[in-house]
C-alpha positions as CSV (number, residue, x, y, z in Angstrom):
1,X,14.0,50.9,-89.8
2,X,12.6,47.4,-89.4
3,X,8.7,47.0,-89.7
4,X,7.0,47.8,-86.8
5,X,4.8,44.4,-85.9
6,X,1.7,46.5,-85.4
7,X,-0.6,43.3,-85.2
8,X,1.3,41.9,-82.4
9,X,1.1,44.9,-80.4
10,X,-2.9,45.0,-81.0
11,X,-3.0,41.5,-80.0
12,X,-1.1,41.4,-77.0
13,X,-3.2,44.6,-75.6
14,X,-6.5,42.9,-76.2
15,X,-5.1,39.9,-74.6
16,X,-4.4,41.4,-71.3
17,X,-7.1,43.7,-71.5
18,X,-9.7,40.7,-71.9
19,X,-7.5,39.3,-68.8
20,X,-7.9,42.3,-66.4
21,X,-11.4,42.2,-67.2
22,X,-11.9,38.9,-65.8
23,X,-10.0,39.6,-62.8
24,X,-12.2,41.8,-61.6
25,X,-15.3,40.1,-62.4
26,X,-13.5,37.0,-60.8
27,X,-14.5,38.7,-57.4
28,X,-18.0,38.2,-58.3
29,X,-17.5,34.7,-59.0
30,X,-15.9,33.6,-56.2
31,X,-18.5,34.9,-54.1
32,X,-21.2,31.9,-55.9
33,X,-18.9,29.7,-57.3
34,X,-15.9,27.4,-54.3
35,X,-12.7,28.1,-56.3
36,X,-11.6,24.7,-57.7
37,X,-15.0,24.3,-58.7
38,X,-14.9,27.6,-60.3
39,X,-11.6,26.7,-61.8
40,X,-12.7,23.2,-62.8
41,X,-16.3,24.8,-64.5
42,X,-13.6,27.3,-66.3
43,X,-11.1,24.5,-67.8
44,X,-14.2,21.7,-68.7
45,X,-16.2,24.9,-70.4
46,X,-13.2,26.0,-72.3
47,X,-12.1,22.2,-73.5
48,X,-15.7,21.6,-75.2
49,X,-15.3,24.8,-77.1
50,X,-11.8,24.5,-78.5
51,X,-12.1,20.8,-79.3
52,X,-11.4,21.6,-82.9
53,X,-7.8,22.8,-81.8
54,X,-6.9,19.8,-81.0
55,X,-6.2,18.2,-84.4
56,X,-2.5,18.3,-85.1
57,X,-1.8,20.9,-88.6
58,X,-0.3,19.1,-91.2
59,X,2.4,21.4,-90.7
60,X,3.7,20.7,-87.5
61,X,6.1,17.9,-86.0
62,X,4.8,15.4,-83.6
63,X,5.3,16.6,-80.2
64,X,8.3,15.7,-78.7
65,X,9.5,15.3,-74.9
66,X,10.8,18.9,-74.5
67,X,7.2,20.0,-76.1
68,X,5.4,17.8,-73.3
69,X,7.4,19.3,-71.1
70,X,6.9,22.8,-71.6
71,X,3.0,22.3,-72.1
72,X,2.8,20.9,-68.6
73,X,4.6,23.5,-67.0
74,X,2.8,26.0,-68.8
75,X,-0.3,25.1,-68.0
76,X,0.6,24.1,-64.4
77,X,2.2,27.7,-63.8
78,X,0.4,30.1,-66.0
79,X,-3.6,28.1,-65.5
80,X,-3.2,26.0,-62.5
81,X,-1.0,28.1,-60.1
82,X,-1.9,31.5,-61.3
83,X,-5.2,31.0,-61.5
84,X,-5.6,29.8,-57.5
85,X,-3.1,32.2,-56.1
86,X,-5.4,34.7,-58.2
87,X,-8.7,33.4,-56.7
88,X,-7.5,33.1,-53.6
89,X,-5.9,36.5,-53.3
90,X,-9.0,38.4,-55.2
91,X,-11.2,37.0,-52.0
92,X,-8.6,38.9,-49.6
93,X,-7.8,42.4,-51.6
94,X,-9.5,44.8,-53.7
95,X,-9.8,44.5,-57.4
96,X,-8.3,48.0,-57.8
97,X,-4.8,46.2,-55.8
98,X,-4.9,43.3,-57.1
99,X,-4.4,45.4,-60.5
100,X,-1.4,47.4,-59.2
101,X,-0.1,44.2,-57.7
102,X,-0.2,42.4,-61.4
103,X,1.5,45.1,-62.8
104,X,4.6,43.7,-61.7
105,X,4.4,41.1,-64.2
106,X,6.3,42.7,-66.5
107,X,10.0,43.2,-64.5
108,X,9.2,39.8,-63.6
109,X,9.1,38.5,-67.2
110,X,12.3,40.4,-68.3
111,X,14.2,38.7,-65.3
112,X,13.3,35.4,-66.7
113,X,13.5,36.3,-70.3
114,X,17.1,37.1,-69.2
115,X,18.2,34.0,-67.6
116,X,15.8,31.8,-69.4
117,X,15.9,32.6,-73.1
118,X,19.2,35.4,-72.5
119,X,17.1,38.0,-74.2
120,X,19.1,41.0,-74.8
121,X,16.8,43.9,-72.7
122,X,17.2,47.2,-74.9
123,X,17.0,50.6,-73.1
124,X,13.7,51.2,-74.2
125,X,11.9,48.4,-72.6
126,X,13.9,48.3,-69.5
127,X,12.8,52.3,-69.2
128,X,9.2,50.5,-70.1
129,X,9.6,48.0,-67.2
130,X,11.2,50.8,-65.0
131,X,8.0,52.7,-65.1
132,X,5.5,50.4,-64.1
133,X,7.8,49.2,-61.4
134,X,7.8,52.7,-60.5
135,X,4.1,52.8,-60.2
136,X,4.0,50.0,-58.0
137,X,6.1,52.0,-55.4
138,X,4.1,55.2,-55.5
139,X,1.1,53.2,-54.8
140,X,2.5,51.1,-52.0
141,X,4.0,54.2,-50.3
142,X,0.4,55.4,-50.0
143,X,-2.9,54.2,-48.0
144,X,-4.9,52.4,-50.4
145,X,-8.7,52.7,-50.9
146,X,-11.4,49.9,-51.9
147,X,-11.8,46.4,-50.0
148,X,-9.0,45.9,-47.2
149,X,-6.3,43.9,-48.3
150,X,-4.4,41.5,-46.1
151,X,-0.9,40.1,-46.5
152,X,-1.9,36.9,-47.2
153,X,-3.9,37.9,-50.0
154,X,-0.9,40.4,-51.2
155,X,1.3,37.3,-51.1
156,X,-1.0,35.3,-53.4
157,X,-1.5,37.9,-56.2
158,X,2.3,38.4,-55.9
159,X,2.9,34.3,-56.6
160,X,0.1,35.0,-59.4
161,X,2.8,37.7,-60.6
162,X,5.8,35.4,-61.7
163,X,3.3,32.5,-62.1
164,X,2.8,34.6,-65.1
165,X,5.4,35.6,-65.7
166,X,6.8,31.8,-66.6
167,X,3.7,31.8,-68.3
168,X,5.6,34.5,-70.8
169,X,8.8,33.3,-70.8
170,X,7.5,29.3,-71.3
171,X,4.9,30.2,-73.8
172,X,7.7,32.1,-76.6
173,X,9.5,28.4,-76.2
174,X,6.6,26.8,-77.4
175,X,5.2,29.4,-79.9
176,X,8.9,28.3,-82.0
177,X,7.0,24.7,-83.1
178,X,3.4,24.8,-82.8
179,X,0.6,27.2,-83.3
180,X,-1.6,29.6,-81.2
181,X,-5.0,27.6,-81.1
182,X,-3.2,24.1,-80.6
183,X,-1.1,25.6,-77.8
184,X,-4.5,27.0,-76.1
185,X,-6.2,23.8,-76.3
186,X,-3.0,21.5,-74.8
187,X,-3.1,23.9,-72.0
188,X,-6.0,23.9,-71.6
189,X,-6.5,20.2,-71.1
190,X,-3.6,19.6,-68.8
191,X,-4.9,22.8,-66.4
192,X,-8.5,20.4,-66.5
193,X,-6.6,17.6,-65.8
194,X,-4.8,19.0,-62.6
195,X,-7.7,20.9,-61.6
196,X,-10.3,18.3,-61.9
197,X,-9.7,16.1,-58.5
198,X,-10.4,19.3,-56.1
199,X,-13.4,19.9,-58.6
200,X,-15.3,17.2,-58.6
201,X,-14.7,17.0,-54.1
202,X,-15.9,20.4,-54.1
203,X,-18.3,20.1,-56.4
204,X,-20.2,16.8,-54.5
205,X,-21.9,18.7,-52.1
206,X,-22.0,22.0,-54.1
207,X,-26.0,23.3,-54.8
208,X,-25.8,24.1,-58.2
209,X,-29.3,25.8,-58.0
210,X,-28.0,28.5,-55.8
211,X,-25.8,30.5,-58.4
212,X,-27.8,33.3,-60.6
213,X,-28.1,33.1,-64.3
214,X,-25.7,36.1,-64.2
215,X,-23.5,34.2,-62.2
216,X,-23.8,31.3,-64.9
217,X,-23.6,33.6,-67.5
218,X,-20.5,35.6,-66.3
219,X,-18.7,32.3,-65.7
220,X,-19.2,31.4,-69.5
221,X,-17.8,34.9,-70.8
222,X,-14.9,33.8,-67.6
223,X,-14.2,30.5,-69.5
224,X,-14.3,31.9,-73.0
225,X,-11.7,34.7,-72.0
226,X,-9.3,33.0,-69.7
227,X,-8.7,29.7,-71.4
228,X,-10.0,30.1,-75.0
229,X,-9.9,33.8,-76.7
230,X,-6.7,35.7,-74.0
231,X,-4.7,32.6,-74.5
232,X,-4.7,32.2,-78.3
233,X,-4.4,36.4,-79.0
234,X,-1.2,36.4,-76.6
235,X,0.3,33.6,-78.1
236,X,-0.2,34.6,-81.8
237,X,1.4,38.2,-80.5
238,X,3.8,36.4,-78.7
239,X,5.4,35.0,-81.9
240,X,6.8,38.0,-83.2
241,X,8.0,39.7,-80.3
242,X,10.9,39.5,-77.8
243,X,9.1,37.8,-74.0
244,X,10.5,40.9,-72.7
245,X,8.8,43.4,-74.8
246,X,5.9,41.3,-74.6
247,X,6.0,41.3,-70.8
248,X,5.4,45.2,-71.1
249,X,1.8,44.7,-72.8
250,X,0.8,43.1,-69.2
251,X,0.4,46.8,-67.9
252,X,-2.7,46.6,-69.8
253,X,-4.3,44.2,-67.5
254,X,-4.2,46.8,-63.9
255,X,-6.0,49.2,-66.7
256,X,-8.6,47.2,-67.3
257,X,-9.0,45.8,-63.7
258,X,-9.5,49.1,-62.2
259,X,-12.1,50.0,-64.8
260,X,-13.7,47.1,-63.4
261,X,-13.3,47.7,-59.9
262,X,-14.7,51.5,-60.5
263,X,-17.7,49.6,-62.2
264,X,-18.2,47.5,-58.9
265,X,-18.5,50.3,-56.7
266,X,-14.2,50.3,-55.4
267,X,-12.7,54.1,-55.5
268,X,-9.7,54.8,-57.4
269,X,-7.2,57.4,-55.8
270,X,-5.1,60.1,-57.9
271,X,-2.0,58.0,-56.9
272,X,-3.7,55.0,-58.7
273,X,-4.5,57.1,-61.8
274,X,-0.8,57.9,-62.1
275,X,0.4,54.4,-61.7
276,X,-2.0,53.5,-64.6
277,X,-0.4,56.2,-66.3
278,X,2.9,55.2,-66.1
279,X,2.1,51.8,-67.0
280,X,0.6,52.9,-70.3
281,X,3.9,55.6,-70.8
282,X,5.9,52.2,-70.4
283,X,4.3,51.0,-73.5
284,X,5.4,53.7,-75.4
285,X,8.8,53.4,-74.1
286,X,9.5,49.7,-75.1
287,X,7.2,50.0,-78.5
288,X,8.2,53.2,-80.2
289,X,9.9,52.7,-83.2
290,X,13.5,54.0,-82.4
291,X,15.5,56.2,-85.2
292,X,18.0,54.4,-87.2
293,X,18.6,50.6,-87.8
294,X,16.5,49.3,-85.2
295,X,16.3,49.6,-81.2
């Protein structure tokens, strides 16, 4: 039986954990903060505190066109689009939906694992994916509790889903050449770039006096999260594992946004507590070591 990559697991669950976190306090934030500021604070905090990753290891190869490439499109799809079609959506739903929304991401990542990197999808993790795809349903069939939430916003946080997803799927492309922290800083620095127009024309007649310390102080722990500590822990645990099987880790981000929801006040039905269930069963499904040669 091959080793089981224990340390990737554990890094891939605090990853998304840290991220469903943040999701739910991003309701607070959007609330003091306009969105591409928000977004533009988030990217400028985050590039002053990983400027050390920026330095090319001795050990890697220059980066080439393909590399570019990918780096763009990662941080376009997985910072820049996922992070407004999550903002967005979180000011027209609940936290506790937007959770069982995101927990969609990982089908979404074994369909492009498939067609993208042809990743062979064992039984295990497509019974993984199966169940919290299965959740998803139970909870739609029923009326859901906390903030109203409109189809626009629905729509958004389902964009945010395969945003992600690509972010997966892209991401295990570029963890073959360079490292975790040099990855999280590129990123990082394109998702400023792109973001930092809207910023700066939001920002203009913004009253920076008007947001809280909290507020100030939740928006540094936002920063430090999304773009600088989630970003390099998935990525180091991305490197040993299939995208799909990583893909099934993302079931730990509705977890964490619903504890964060019940903190902010939003109920959590029965029907929600056995989607989050199923989504942790999944996990066991697509991680358990298997009897015999391997899964």
């Amino acid at each position: 039986m091959p080793a089981i990559p224990w340390r990737a697991y554990a890094l891939l669950a605090a990853s998304t954990s840290l991220v469903g976190s943040y999701v739910g306090l991003s309701k607070l934030l959007v609330a003091s903060f306009p969105v591409f500021l928000l977004a533009g604070l988030r990217f400028g905090i985050a590039a002053l505190l990983m400027l050390p990753w920026l330095k090319k290891p001795a050990h890697e190869a220059p980066l080439d066109a393909r590399a570019k490439r990918l780096l763009f499109l990662e941080s376009f799809l997985g910072n820049f689009l996922f992070s407004l079609c999550m903002l967005f959506g979180l000011r027209q739903s609940s936290a506790v939906v937007a959770g069982v929304i995101m927990a969609g991401i990982p089908a979404a990542v074994a369909l492009l694992s498939r067609v993208v990197l042809h990743e062979r999808l064992s039984g295990r993790t497509l019974a993984g994916i199966a169940c919290a795809v299965g959740g998803i349903a139970l909870v739609a069939s029923g009326r859901q509790g906390g903030a109203e939430t409109t189809p626009l916003g629905a729509a958004l946080l389902l964009a945010a889903v395969f945003c992600e997803a690509c972010y997966v799927v892209i991401g295990k492309q570029l963890t073959a050449g360079l490292g975790p922290k040099r990855i999280s800083a590129l990123i990082n620095l394109w998702g400023l770039t792109l973001v930092a127009p809207l910023a700066v024309w939001q920002g203009w007649g913004f009253d920076f006096s008007a947001p809280r310390l909290l507020d100030w102080g939740l928006l540094g722990y936002y920063a430090a999260t999304a773009s600088v500590v989630t970003v390099w822990l998935w990525m180091a645990g991305l490197r040993r594992l299939p995208a799909a099987q990583a893909g099934v880790f993302m079931v730990f981000l509705p977890v964490s946004t619903a504890l964060v929801g019940l903190a902010l006040g939003e109920p959590i039905s029965a029907l929600q507590a056995v989607t989050y269930g199923l989504a942790l069963s999944g996990v066991l499904l697509a991680t358990w070591p298997a009897r015999g040669a391997g899964r």
